[in-house]
N, C-alpha and C positions, 0 to 999 in steps of 0.2 A: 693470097693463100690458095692452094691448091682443092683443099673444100673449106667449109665454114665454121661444120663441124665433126671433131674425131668421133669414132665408132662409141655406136652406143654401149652404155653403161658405166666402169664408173671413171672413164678417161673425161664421156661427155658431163657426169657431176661436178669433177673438179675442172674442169674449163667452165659449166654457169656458176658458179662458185666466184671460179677468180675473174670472171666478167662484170657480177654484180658488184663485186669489190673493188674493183679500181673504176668503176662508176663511180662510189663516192671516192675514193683516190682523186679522182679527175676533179671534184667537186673543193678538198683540200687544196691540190697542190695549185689549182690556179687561183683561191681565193680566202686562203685561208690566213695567210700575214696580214692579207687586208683588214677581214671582220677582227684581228686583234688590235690591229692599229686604229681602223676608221670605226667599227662599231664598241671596242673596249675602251677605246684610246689610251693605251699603252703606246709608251714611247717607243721607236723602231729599235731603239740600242736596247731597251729593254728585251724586246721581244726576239729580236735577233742574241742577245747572250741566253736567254731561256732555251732556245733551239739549238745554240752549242750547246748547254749541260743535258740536256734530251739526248741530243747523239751520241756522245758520250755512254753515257746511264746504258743506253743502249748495247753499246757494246757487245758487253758481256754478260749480256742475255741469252744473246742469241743459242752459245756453246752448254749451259745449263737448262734449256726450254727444248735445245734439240735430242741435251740425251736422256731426256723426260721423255720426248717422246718413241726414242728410240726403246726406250725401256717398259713402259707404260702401254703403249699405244699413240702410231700417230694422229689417228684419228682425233681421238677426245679431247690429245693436246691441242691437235692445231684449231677445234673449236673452241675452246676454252680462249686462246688468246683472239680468236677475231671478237670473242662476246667482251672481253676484259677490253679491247680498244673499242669496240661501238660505246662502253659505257664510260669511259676516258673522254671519248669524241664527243657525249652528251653533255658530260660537266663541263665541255667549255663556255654553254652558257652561264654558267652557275660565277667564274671567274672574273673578276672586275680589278685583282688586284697581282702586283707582280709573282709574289710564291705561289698562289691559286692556280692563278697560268701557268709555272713551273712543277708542278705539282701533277695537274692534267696532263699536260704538254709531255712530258718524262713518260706517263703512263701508260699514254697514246703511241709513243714511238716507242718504245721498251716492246710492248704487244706486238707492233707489227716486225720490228725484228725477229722478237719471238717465232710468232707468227711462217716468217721468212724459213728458217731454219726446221719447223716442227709439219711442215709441209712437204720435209723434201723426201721423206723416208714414202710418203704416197706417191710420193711423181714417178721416185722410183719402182714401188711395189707396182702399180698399177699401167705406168707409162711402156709396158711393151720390151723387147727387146731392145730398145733404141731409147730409155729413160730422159736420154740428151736430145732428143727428136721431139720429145712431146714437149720436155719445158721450152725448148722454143718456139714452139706453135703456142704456147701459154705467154710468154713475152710479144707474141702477136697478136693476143687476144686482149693483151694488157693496156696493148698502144689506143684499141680501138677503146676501149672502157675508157681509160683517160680521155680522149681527146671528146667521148659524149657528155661527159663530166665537166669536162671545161666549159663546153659550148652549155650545158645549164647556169656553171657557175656565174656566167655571163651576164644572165640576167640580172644577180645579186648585187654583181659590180655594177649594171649600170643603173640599177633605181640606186642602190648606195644610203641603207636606211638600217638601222638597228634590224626591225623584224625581218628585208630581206635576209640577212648576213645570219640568225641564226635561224631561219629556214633551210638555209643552205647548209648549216651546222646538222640542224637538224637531218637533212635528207643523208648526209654522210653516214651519221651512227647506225639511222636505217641501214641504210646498204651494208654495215660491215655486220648487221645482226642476221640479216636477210643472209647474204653468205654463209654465217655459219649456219640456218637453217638449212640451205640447201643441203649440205655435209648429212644431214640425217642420211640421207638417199644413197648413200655412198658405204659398203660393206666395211668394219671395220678391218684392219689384220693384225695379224699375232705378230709379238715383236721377236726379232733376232735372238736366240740364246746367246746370252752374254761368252766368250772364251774366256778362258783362264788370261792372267793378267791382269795391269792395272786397267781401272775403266776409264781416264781421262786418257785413251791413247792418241788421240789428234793433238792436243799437245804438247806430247811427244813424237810428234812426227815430224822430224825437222825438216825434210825437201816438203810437203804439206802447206807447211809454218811459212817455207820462203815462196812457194806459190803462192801463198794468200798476200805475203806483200808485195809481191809483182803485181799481182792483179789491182791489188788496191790501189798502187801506183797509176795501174793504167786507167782504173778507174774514175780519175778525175775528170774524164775525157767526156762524161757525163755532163760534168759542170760547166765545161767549153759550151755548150749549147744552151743551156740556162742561165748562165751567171758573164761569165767573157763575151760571147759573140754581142748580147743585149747592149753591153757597156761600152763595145767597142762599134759596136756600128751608130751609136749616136754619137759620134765623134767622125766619121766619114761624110762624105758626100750626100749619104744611101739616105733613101726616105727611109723613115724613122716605122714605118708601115711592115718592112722588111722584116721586124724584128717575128713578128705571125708568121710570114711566108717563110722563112727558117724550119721555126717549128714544124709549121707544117707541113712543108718538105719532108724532112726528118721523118716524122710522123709514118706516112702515108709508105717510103720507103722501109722501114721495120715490118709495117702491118705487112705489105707485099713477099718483102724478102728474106726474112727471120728465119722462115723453117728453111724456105732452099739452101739457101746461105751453109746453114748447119749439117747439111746430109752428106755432104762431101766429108766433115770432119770427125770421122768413125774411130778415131783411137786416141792416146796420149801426145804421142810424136805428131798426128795431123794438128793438133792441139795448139801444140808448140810452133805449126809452119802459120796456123791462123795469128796468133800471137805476135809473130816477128811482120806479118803482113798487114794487122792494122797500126800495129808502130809505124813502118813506113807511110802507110795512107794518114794517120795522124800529124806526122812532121810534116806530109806535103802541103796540110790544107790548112795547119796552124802560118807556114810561109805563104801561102797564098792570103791569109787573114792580114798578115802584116803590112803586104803590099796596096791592100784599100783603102789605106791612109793618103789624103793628099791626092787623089786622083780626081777626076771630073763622077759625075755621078753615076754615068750607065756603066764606066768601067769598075766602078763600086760596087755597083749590083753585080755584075758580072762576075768577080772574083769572089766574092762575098756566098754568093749561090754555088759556084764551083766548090770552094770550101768544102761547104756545108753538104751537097752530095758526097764528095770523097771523106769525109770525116764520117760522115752515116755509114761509109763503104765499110771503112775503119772499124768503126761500132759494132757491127752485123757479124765482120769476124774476131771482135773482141768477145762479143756475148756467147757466139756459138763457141769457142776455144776452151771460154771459162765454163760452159755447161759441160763440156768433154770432159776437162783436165778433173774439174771438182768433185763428179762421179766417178769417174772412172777409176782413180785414185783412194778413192775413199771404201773402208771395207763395210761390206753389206750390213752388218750389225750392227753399225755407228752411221749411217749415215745420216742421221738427224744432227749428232755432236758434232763431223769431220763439215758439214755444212753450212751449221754456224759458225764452224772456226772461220771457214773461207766467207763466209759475210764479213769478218770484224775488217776486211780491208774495203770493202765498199763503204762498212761505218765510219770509215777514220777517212775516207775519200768526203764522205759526206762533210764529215767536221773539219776537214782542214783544207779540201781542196778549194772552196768560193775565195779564203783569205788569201792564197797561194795564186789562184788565177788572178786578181784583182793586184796583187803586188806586182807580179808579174806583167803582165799583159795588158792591163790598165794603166797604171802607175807608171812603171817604165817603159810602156810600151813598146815599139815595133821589136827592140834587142829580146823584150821579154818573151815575144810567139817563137823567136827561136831557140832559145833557152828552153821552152814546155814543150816545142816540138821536139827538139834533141832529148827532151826527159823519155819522153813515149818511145821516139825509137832505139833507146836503147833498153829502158823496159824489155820492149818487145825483143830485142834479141838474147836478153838473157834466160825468158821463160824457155825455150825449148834447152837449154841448159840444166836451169832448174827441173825440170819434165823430165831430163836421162836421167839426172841424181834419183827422183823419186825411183822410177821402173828399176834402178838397178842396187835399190835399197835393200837388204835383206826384210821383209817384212813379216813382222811379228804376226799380222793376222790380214788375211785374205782379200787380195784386192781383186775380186769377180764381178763379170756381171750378171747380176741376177736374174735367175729363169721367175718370172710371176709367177704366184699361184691362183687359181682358177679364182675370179670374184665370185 
């Protein structure tokens, strides 16, 4: 990143904010199936069907929590759901039995969706001339809090005891309480006056509607890195060790390249040429996965690591395309509602994309990477499609970007 951190005030509140937060983030998502498995002992199909009906649940939070905030303030809102998930995050000690778990579990994810969406109307109000510049210097910030997260979570996994696993529960609820402390520091702002019409206008915004499912389409691309590449490289050649230096790769490329990445793509149309561009880098590096099958070892790694750079390549200009298209698109007054609408295709990515990669690309293997490769790139060439319908929409209310006002 080109500094560490943005100019002070309250760009730099919400970047310690969402850094202390995806510390415990980091702390979840590397070890949080475990303490329900190994310290609850819930069965994995258990636990794996409670996390589908979480995603789910989730959904359709997001588009009701965002135009809360849009209307209310987003301030309040989007502390309100970080303290409702630290305190979700805490009863999962409390849980030993399956609905308990589902009951938490739903709580916890519902909030951070929430969360997702009641956050955006700040990134916008405060994030500058350039609102798509700063969430992605915040998706840089994210990689680095995850991956410190992990490396604690670490330790949980390897003592692998009841009190490590909810110490580790524990330190997560912390961190998402501690973020919303932070948030005091941060000015609130006055919400949008509502325009005449109906107020569910996202919607009814049909090029919006079919962005959100492209995106979400493309979104699976997420899962290729968590869920497919793991499964498919213990089935190669590759030491099994591989499946870290992936990640971490990944990793390391985000936190560097996220903001650059993004400052080239200043409008809806640049949006659309990002979009059609990591389709292609996705079908190249999904073919190159396929070909690791059946080879000797170092040519396993070799492809395998190629991948995995060009799909990151992929990534960098999926995220910065969907920070453009999602604000830029969305009018000032709604942008907490128009935000969550465009989450529900990362949520339905979330829920359906592991079972879809795994049928796929597991199961049937090598025909499958080309199959999910061809899905991306064509994806990717219909968004800048979708992107003209939107810009040459008559729109009922104002798609600008907004001048901040003074914090």
């Amino acid at each position: 990143m080109p500094h560490l951190l943005p100019d002070a005030g309250p760009q730099r509140v919400i970047a310690a904010s969402n850094f202390v937060y995806t510390v415990g983030s980091g702390l979840y998502l590397t070890a949080g199936v475990l303490y329900f498995t190994q310290a609850v002992h819930l069965p994995a199909s258990q636990v794996g069907l409670g996390l589908g009906i979480a995603g789910f649940v989730a959904l359709a939070v997001g588009i009701a929590v965002g135009h809360l905030a849009d209307t209310y303030g987003a301030r309040g809102v989007y502390t309100t759901t970080l303290v409702i998930q630290a305190l979700a995050t805490a009863a999962f000690v409390l849980t030993e039995t399956f609905w308990p778990f589902v009951l938490a579990v739903c709580t916890a994810t519902a909030a951070r969706a929430a969360g997702l969406a009641a956050r955006s109307p700040l990134i916008r109000h405060y994030g500058g001339d350039r609102p798509q510049e700063f969430r992605a210097y915040l998706r840089a910030v994210t990689n680095v809090g995850v991956s410190l997260g992990a490396l604690m979570a670490g330790w949980a996994v390897q003592v692998d005891n009841l009190t490590a696993y909810q110490l580790l529960v524990a330190g997560n609820a912390i961190a998402f309480m501690a973020a919303a402390a932070v948030l005091i520091f941060l000015p609130p702002i006055r919400p949008e006056p509502h325009t005449e019409g109906p107020r569910w206008i996202a919607l009814r915004d049909k090029p919006y509607l079919v962005l959100t499912t492209i995106d979400g389409i493309m979104a699976i691309q997420f899962k290729v890195l968590t869920v497919a590449i793991p499964l498919w490289l213990i089935q190669t050649t590759a030491p099994r060790w591989l499946v870290s230096g992936t990640m971490l790769v990944n990793t390391i490329l985000v936190i560097a390249l996220q903001v650059r990445a993004s400052r080239g793509i200043n409008s809806p149309t640049a949006g659309g040429g990002a979009y059609r561009r990591s389709g292609l880098a996705f079908f190249i590096s999904c073919a190159l996965l396929s070909l690791a099958a059946g080879i000797p070892a170092w040519a396993a790694v070799t492809l395998i690591m190629a991948a995995v750079v060009i799909h990151t390549i992929g990534e960098l200009w999926h995220s910065a395309g969907g920070f453009e298209v999602s604000f830029a698109l969305a009018p000032t007054h709604a942008t907490g509602q128009y935000l969550g609408v465009f989450g529900l295709g990362a949520g339905l990515a979330d829920a359906l994309g592991p079972a879809l990669l795994i049928t796929l690309c597991i199961t049937w293997g090598r025909p499958g990477w080309y199959v999910v490769g061809a899905l991306f790139l064509l994806t990717g060439l219909l968004a800048p499609l979708a992107i003209r319908w939107a810009q040459n929409q008559p729109a009922t209310t104002p798609r600008t970007h907004p001048t901040p006002s003074p914090a």
